[in-house]
OpenMM code with the backbone's topology and positions (N, CA, C; nanometers):
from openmm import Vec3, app, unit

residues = "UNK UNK UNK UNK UNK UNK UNK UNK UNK UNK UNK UNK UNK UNK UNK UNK UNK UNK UNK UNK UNK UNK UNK UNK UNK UNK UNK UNK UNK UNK UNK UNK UNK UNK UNK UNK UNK UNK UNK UNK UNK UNK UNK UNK UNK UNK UNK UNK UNK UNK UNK UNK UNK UNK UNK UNK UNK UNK UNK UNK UNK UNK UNK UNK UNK UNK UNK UNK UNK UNK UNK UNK UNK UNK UNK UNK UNK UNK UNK UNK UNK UNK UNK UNK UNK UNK UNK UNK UNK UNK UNK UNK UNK UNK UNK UNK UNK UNK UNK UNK UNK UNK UNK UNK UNK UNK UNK UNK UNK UNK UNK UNK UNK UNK UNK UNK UNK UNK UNK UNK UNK UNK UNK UNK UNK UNK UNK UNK UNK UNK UNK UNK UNK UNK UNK UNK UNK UNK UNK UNK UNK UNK UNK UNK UNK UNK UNK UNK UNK UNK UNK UNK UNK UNK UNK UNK UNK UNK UNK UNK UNK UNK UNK UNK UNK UNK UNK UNK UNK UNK UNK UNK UNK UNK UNK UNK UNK UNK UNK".split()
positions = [
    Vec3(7.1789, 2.8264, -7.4227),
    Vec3(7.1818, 2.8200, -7.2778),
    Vec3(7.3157, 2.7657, -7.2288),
    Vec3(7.3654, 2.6829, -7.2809),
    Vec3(7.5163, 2.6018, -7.2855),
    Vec3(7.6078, 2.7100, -7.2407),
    Vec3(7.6104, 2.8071, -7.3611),
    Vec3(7.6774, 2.8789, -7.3770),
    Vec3(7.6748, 3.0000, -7.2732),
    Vec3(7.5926, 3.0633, -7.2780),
    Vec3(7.5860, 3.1026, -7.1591),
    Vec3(7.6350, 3.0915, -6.9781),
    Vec3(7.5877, 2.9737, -6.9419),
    Vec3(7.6594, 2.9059, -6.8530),
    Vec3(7.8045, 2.8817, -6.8989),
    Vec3(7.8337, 2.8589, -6.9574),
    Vec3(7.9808, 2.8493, -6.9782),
    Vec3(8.0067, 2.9530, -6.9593),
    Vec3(7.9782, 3.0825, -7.0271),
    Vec3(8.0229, 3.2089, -7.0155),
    Vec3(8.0279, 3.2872, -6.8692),
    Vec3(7.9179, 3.2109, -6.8089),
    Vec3(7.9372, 3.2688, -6.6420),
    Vec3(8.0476, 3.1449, -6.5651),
    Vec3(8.0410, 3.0653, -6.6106),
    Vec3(8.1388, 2.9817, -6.5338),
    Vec3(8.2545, 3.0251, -6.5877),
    Vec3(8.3239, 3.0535, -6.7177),
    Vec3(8.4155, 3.1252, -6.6952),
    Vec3(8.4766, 3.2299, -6.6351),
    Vec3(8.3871, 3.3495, -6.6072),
    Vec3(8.4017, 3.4777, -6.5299),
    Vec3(8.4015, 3.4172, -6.4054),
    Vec3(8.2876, 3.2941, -6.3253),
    Vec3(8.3389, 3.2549, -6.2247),
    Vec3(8.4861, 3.2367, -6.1709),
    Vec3(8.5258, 3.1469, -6.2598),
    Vec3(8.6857, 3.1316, -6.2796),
    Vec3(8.7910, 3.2644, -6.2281),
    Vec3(8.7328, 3.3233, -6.3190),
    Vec3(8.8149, 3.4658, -6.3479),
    Vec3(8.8804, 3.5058, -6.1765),
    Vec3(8.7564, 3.4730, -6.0796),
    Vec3(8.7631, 3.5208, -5.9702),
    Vec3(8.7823, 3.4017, -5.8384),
    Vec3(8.9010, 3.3597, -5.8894),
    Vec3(8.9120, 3.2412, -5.8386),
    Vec3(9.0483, 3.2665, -5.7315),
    Vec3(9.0722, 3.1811, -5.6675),
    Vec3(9.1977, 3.2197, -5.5545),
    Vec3(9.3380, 3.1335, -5.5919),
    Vec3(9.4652, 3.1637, -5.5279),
    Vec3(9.5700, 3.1424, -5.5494),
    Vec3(9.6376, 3.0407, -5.4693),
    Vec3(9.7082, 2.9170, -5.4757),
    Vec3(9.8279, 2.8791, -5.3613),
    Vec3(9.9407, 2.8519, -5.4576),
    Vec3(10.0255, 2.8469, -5.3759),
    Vec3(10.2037, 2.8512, -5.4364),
    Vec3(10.1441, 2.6673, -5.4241),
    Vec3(10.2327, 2.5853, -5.5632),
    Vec3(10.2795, 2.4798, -5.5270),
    Vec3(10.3585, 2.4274, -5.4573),
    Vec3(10.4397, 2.5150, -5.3758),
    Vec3(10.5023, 2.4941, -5.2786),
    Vec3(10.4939, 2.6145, -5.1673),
    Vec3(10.4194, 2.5570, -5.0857),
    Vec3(10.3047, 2.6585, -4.9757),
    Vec3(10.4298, 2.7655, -4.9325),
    Vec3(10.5263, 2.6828, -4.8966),
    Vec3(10.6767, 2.6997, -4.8205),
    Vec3(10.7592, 2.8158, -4.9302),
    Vec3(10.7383, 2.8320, -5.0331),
    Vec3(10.8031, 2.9167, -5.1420),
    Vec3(10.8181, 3.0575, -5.1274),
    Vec3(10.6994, 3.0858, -5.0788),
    Vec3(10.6584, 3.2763, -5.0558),
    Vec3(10.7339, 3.3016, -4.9247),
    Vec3(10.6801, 3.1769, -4.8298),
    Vec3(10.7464, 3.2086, -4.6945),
    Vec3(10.9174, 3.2153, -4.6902),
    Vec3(10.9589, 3.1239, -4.7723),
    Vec3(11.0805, 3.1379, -4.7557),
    Vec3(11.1446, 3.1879, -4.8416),
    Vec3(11.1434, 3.2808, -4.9469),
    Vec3(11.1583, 3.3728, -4.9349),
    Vec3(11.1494, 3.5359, -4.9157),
    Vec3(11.0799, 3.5576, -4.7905),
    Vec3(11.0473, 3.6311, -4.7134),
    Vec3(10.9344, 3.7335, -4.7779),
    Vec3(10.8609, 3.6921, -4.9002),
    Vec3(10.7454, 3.6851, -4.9423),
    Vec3(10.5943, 3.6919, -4.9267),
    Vec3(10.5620, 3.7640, -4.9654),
    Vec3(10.3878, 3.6939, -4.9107),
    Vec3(10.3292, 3.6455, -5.0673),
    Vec3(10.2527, 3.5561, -5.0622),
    Vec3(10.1410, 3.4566, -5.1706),
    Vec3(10.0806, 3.6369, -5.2376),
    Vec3(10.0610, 3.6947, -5.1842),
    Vec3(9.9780, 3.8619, -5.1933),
    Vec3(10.0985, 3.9683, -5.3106),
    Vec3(10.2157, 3.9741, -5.2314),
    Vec3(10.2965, 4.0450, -5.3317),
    Vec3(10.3761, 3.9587, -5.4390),
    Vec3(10.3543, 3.7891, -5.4211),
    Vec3(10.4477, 3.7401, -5.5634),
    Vec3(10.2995, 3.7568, -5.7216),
    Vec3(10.1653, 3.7240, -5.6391),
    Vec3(10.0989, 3.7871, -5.7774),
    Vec3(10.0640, 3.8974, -5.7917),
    Vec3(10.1660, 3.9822, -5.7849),
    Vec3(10.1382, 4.1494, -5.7975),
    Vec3(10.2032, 4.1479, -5.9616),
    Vec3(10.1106, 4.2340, -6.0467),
    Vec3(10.1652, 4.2101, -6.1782),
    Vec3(10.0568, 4.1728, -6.2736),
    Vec3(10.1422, 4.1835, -6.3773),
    Vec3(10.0221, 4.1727, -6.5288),
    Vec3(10.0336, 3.9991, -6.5706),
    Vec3(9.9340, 3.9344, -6.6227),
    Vec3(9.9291, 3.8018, -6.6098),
    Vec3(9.8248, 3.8363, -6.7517),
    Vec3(9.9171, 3.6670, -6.8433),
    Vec3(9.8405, 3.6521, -7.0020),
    Vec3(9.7450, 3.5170, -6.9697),
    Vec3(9.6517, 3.5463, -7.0525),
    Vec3(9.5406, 3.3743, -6.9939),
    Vec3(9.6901, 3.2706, -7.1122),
    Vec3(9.7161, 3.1757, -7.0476),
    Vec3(9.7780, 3.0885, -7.1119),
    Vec3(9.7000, 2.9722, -7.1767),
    Vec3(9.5774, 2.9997, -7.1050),
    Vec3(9.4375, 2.8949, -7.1433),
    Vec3(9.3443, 2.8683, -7.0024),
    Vec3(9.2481, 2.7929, -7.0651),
    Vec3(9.1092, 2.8176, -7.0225),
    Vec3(9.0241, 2.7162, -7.0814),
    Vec3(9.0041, 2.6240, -6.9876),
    Vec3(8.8836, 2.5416, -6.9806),
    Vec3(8.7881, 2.5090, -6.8999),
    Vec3(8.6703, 2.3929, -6.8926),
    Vec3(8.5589, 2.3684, -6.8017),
    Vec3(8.5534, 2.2572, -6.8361),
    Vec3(8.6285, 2.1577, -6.7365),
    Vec3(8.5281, 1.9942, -6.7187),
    Vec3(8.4432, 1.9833, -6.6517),
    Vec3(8.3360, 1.9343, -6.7142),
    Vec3(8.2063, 1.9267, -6.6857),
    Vec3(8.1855, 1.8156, -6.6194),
    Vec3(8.0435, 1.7765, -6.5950),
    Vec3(7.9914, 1.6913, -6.5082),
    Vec3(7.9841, 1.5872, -6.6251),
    Vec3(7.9775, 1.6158, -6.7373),
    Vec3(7.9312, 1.5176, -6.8503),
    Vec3(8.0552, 1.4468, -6.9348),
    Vec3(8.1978, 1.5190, -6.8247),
    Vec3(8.3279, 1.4391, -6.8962),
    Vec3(8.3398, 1.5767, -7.0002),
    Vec3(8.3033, 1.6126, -7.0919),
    Vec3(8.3430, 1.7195, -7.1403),
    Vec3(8.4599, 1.7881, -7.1387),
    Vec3(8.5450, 1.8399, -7.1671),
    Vec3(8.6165, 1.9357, -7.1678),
    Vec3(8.5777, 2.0652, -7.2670),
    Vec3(8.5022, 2.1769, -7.2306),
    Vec3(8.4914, 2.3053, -7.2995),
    Vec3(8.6044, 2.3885, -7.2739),
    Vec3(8.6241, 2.4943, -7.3460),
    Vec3(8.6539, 2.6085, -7.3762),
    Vec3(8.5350, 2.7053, -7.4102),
    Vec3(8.4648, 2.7604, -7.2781),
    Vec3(8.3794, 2.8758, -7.2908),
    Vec3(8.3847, 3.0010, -7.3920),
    Vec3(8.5074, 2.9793, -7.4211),
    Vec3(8.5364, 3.1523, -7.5105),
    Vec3(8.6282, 3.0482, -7.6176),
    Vec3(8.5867, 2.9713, -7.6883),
    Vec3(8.6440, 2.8811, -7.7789),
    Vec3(8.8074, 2.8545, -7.7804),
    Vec3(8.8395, 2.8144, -7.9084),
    Vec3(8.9945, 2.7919, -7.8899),
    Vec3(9.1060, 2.9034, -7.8550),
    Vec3(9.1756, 2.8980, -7.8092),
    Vec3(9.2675, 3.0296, -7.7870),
    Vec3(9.2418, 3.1363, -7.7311),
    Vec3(9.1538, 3.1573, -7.6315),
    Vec3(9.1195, 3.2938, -7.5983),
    Vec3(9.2345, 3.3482, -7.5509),
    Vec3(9.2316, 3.4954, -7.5153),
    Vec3(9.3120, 3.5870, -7.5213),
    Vec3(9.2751, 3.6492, -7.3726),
    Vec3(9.3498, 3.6689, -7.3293),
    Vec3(9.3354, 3.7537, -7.1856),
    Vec3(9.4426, 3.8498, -7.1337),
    Vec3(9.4274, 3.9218, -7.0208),
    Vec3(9.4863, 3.9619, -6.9244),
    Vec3(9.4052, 4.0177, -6.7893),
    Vec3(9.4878, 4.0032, -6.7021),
    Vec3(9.4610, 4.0135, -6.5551),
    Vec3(9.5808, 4.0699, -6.4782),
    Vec3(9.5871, 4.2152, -6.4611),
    Vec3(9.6467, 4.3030, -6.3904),
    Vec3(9.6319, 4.3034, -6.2202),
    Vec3(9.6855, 4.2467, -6.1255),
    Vec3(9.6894, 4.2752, -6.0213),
    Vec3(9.8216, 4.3609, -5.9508),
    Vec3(9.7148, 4.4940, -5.8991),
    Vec3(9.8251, 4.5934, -5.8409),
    Vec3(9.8841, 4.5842, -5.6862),
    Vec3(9.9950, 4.6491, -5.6248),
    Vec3(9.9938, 4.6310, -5.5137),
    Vec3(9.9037, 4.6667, -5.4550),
    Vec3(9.8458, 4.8230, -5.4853),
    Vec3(9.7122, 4.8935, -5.3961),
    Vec3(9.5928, 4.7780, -5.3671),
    Vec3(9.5801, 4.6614, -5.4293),
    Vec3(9.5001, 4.5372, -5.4417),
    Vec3(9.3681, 4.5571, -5.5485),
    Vec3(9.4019, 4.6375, -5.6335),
    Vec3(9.3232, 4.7026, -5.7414),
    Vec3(9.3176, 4.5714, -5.8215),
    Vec3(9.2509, 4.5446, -5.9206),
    Vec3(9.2296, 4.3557, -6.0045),
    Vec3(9.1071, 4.4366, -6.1394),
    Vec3(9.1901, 4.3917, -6.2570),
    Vec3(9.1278, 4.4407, -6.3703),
    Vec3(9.1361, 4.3018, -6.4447),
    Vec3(9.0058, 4.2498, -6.4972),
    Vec3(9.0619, 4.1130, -6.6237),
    Vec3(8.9408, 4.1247, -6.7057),
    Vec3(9.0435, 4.0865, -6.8102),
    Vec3(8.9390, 4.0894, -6.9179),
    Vec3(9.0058, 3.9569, -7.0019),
    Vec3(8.8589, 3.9247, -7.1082),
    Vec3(8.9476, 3.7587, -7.1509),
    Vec3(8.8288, 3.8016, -7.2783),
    Vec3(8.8493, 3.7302, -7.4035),
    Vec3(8.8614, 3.7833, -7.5089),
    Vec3(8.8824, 3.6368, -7.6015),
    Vec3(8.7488, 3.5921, -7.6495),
    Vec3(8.7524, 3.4517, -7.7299),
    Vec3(8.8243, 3.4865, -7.9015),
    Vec3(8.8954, 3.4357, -7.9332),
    Vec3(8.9833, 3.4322, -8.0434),
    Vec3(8.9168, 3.4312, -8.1787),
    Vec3(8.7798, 3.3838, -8.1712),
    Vec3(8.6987, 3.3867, -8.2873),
    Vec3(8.6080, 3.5123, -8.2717),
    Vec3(8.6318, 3.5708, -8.2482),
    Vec3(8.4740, 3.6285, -8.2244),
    Vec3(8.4834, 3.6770, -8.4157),
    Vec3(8.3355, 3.7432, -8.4380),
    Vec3(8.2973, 3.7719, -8.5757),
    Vec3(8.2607, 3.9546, -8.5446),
    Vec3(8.3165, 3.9707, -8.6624),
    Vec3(8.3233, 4.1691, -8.6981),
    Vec3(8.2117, 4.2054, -8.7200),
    Vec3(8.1233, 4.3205, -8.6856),
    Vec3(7.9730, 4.3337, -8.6839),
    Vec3(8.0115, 4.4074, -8.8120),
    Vec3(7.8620, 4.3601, -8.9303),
    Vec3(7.8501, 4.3772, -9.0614),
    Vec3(7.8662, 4.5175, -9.0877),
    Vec3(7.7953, 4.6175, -8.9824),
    Vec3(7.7963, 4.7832, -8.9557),
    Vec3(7.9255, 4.8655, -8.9408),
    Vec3(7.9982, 4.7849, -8.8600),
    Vec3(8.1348, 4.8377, -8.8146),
    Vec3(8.0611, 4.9423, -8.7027),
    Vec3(7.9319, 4.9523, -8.6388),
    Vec3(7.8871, 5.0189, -8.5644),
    Vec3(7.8649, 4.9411, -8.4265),
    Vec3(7.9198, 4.9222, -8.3466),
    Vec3(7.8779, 4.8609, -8.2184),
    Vec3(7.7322, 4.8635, -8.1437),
    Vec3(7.6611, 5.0162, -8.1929),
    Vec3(7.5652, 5.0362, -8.0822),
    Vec3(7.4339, 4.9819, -8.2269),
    Vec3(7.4820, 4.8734, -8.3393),
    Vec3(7.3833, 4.8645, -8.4290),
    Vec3(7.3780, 4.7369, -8.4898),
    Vec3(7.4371, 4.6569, -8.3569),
    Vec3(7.4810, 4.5264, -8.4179),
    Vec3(7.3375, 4.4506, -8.4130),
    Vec3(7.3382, 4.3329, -8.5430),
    Vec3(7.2275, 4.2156, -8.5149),
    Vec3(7.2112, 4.1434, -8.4237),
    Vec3(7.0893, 4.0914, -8.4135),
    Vec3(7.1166, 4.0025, -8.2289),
    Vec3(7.2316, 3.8894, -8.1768),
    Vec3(7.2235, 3.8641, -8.3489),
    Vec3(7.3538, 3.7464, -8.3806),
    Vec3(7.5048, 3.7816, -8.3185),
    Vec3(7.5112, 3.9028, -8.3687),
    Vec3(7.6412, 3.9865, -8.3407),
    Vec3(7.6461, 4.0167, -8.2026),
    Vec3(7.5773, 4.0759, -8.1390),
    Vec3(7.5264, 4.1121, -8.0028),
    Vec3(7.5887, 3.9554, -7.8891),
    Vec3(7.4944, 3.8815, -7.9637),
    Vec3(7.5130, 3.7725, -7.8879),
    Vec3(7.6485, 3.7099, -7.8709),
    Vec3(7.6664, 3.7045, -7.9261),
    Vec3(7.8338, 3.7015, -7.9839),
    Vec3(7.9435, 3.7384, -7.9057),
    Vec3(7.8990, 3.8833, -7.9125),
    Vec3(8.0268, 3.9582, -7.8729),
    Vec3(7.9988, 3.9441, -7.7164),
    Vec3(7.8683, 3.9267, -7.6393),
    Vec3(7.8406, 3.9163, -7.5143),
    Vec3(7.9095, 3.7941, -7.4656),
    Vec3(7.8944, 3.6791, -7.4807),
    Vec3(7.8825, 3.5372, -7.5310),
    Vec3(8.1042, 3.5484, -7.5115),
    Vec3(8.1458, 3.5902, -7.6130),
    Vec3(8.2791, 3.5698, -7.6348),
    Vec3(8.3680, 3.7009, -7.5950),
    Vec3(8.3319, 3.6861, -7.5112),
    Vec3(8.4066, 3.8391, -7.3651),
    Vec3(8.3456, 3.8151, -7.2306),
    Vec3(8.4353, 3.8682, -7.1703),
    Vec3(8.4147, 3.8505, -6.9940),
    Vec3(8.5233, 3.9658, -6.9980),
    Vec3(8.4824, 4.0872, -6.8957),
    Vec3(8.5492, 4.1433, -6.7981),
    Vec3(8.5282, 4.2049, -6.7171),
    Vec3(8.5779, 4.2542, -6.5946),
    Vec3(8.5334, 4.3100, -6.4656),
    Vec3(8.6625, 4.3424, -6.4122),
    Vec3(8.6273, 4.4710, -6.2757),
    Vec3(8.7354, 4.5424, -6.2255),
    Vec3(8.6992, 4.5663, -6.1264),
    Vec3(8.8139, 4.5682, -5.9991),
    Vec3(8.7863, 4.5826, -5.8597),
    Vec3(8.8855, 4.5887, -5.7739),
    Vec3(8.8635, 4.4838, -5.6585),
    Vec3(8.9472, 4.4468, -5.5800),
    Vec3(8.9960, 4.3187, -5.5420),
    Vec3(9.1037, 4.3016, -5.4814),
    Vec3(9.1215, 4.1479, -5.4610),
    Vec3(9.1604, 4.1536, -5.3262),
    Vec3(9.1605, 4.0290, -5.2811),
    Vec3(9.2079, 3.9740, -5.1521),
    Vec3(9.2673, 3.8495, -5.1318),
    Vec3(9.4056, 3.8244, -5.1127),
    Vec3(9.4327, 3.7176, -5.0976),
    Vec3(9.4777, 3.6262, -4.9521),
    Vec3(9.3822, 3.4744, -4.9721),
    Vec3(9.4014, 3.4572, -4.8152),
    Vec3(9.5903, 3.3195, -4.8095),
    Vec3(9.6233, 3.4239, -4.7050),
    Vec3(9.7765, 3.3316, -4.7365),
    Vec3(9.7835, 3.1906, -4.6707),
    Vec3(9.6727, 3.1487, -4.5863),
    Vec3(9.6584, 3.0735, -4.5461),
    Vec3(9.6017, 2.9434, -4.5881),
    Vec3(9.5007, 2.9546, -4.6698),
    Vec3(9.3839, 2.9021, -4.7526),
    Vec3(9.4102, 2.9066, -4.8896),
    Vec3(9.5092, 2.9982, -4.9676),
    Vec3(9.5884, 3.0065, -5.0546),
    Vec3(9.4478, 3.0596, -5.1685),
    Vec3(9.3594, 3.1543, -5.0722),
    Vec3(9.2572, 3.2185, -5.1902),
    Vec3(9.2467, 3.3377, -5.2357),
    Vec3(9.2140, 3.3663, -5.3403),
    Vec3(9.1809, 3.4758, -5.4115),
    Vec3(9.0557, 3.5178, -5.4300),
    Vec3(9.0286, 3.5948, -5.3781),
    Vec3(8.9087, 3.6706, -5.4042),
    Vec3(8.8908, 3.8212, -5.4456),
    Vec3(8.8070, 3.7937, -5.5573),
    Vec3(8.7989, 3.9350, -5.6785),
    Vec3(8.6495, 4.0226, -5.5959),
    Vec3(8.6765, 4.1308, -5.5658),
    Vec3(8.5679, 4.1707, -5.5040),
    Vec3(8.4876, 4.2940, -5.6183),
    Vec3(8.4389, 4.2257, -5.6965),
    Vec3(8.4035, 4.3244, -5.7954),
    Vec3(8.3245, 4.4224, -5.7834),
    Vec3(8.3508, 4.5158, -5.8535),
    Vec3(8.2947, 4.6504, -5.8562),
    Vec3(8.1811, 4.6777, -5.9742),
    Vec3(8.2429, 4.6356, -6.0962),
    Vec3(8.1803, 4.6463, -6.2184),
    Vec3(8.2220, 4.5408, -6.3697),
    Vec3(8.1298, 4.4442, -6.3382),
    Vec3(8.1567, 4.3223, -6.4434),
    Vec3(8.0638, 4.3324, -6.5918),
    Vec3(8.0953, 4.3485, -6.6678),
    Vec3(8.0430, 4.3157, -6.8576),
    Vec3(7.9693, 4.2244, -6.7925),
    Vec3(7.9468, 4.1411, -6.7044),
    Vec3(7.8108, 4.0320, -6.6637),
    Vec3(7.8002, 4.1557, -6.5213),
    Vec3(7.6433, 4.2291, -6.5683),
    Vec3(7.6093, 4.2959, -6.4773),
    Vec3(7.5712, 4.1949, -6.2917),
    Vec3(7.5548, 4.0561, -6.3213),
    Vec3(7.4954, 4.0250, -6.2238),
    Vec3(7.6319, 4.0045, -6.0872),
    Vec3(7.7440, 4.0311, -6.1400),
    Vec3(7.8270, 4.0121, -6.0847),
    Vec3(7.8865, 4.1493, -6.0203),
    Vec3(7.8123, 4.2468, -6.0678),
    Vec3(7.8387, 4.3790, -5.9651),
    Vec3(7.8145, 4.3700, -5.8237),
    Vec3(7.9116, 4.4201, -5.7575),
    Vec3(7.8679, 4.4289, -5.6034),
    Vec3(7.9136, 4.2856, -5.5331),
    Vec3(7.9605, 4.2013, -5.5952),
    Vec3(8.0024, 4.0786, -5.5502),
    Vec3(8.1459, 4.0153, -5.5315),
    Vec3(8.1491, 3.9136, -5.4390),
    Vec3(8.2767, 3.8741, -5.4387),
    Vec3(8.2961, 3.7315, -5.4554),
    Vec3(8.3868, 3.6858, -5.5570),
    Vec3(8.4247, 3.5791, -5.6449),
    Vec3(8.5936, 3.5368, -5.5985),
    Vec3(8.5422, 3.4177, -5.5737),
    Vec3(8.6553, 3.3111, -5.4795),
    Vec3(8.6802, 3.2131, -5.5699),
    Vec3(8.8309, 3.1526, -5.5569),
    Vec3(8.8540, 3.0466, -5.6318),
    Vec3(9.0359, 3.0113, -5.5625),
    Vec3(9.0742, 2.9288, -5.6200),
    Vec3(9.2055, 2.8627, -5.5103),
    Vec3(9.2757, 2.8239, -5.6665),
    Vec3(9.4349, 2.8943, -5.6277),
    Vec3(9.5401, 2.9064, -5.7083),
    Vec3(9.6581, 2.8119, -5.6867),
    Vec3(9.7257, 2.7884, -5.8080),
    Vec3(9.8985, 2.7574, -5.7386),
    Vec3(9.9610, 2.8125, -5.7926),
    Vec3(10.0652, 2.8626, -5.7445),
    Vec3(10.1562, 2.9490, -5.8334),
    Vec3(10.2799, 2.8941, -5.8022),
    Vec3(10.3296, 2.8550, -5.9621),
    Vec3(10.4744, 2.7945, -5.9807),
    Vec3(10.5456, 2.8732, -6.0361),
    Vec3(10.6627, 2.9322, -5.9927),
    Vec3(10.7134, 3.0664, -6.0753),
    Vec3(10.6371, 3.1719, -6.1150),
    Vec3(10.6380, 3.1393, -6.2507),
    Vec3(10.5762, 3.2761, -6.3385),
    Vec3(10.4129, 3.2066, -6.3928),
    Vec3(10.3803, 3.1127, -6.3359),
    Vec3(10.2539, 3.0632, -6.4054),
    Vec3(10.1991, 3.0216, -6.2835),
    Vec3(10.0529, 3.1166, -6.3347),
    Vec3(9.9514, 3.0883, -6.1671),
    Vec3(9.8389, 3.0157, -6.2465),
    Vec3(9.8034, 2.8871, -6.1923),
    Vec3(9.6653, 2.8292, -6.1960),
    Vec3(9.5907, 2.8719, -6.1239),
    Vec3(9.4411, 2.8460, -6.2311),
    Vec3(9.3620, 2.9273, -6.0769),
    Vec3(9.2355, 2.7615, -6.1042),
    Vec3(9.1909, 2.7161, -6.0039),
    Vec3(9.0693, 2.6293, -6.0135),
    Vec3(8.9496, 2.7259, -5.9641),
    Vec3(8.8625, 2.6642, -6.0331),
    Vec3(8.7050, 2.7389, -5.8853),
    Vec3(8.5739, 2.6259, -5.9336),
    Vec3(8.5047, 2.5683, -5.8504),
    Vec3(8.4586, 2.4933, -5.8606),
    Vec3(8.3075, 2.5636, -5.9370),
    Vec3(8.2279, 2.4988, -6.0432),
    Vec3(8.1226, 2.5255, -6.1268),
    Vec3(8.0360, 2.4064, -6.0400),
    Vec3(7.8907, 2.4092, -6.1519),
    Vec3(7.8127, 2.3764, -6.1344),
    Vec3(7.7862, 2.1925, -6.1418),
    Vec3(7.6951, 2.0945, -6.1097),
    Vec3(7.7022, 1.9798, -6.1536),
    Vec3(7.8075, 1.9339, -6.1512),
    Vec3(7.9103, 1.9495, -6.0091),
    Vec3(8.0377, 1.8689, -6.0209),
    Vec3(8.1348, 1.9104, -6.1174),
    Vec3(8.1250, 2.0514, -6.2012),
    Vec3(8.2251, 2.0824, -6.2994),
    Vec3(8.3244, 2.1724, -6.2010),
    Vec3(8.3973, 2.1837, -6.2998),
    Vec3(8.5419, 2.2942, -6.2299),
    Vec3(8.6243, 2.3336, -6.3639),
    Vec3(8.6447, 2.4823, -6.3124),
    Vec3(8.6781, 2.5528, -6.4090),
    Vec3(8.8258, 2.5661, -6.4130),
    Vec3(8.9111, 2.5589, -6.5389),
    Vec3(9.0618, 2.6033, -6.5029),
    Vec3(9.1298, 2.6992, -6.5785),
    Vec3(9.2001, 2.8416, -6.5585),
    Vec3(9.2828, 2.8899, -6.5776),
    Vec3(9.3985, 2.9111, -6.5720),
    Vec3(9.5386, 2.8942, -6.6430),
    Vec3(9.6047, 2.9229, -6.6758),
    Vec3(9.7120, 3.0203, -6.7229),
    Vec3(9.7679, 3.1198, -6.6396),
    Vec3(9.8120, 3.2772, -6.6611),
    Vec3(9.9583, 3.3016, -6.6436),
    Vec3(10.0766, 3.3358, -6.7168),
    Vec3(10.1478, 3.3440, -6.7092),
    Vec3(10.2119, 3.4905, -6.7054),
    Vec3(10.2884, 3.5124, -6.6278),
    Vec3(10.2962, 3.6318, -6.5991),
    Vec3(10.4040, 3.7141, -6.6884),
    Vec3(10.3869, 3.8319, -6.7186),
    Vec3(10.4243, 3.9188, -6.7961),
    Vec3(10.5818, 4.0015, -6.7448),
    Vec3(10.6479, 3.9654, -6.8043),
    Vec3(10.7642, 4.0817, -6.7343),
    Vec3(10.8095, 4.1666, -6.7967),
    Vec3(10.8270, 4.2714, -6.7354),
    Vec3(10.9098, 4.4083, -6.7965),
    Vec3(10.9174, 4.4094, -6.8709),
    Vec3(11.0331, 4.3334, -6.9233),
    Vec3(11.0971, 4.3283, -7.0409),
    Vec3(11.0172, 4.2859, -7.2154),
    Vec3(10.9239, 4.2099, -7.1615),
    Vec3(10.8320, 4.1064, -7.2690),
    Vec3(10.7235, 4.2478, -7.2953),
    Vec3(10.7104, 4.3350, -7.1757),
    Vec3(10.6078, 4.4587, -7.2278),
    Vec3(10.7219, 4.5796, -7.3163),
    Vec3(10.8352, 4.5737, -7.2715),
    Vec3(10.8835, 4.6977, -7.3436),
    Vec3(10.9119, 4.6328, -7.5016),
    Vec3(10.9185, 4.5550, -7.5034),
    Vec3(10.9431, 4.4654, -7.6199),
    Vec3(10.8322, 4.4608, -7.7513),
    Vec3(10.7227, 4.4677, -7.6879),
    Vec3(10.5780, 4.4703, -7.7569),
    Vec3(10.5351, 4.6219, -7.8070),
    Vec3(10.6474, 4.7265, -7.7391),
    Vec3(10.5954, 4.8437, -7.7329),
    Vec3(10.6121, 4.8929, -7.9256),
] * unit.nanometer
topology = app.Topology()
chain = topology.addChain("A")
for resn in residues:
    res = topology.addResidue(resn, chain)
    for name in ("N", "CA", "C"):
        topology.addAtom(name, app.Element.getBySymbol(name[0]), res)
């Protein structure tokens, strides 16, 4: 059950909103908060302090991500726990419940739309179609800062917890490089 909740409080996250650490940054230079996170973004990390003092990692150590935001305001993310385990079949549609659980458990992703408020410095993912079906048709808010090339995102969880992401953004050059 832990786990679980973690796993939706992370995707909560996922859909969390943006402010510049310096509100004044976008504005001056003739910017909007909307077109500086236009672009491909790596999870740099990912946690949940809890109500119980805790610090988790929902998708264990190191997860792996990305989060594409287009100008059209199109928003694709997917995040990807670093351990996950190889189903014994090599068949996906024949995995054990163990495996199943697993792979549900240590993934989050969803695709849609976004909206960002420049005022309030939020982001909101207006999803279309989330790997957590309950999140279809919905829209997921959370409040960012963006320092350069690295956007935090907070969004507040359950029992006084709050979730944090970490995303650093991808440039040109670092993708032709990988090619």
């Amino acid at each position: 059950m832990i786990n679980r909740i973690s796993s939706l409080f992370a995707l909560s996250l996922l859909c969390s909103a943006a402010a510049p650490s310096h509100p004044a940054s976008a504005a001056d230079s003739g910017h909007s908060l909307r077109s500086e996170l236009v672009g491909t973004w790596v999870l740099a990390d990912m946690h949940a302090d809890t109500w119980d003092g805790d610090d988790r990692n929902p998708f264990g150590a190191h997860p792996q991500g990305r989060m594409i935001l287009d100008q059209a305001g199109h928003a694709t993310v997917v995040i990807v726990g670093a351990d996950r385990i190889q189903f014994r079949s090599a068949d996906r549609l024949t995995g054990s419940a163990a495996e199943n659980q697993a792979a549900v458990q240590g993934s989050q992703s969803f695709y849609g739309t976004y909206t960002v408020g420049e005022s309030d410095h939020s982001l909101v993912f207006h999803i279309e179609r989330s790997s957590f079906a309950n999140w279809d048709g919905t829209a997921q808010e959370s409040t960012i800062t963006l320092n350069a090339d690295v956007l935090t995102q907070i969004k507040p969880g359950p029992h006084s917890s709050y979730g944090v992401a970490r995303w650093q953004r991808v440039r040109d050059v670092e993708v032709a490089q990988q090619r």
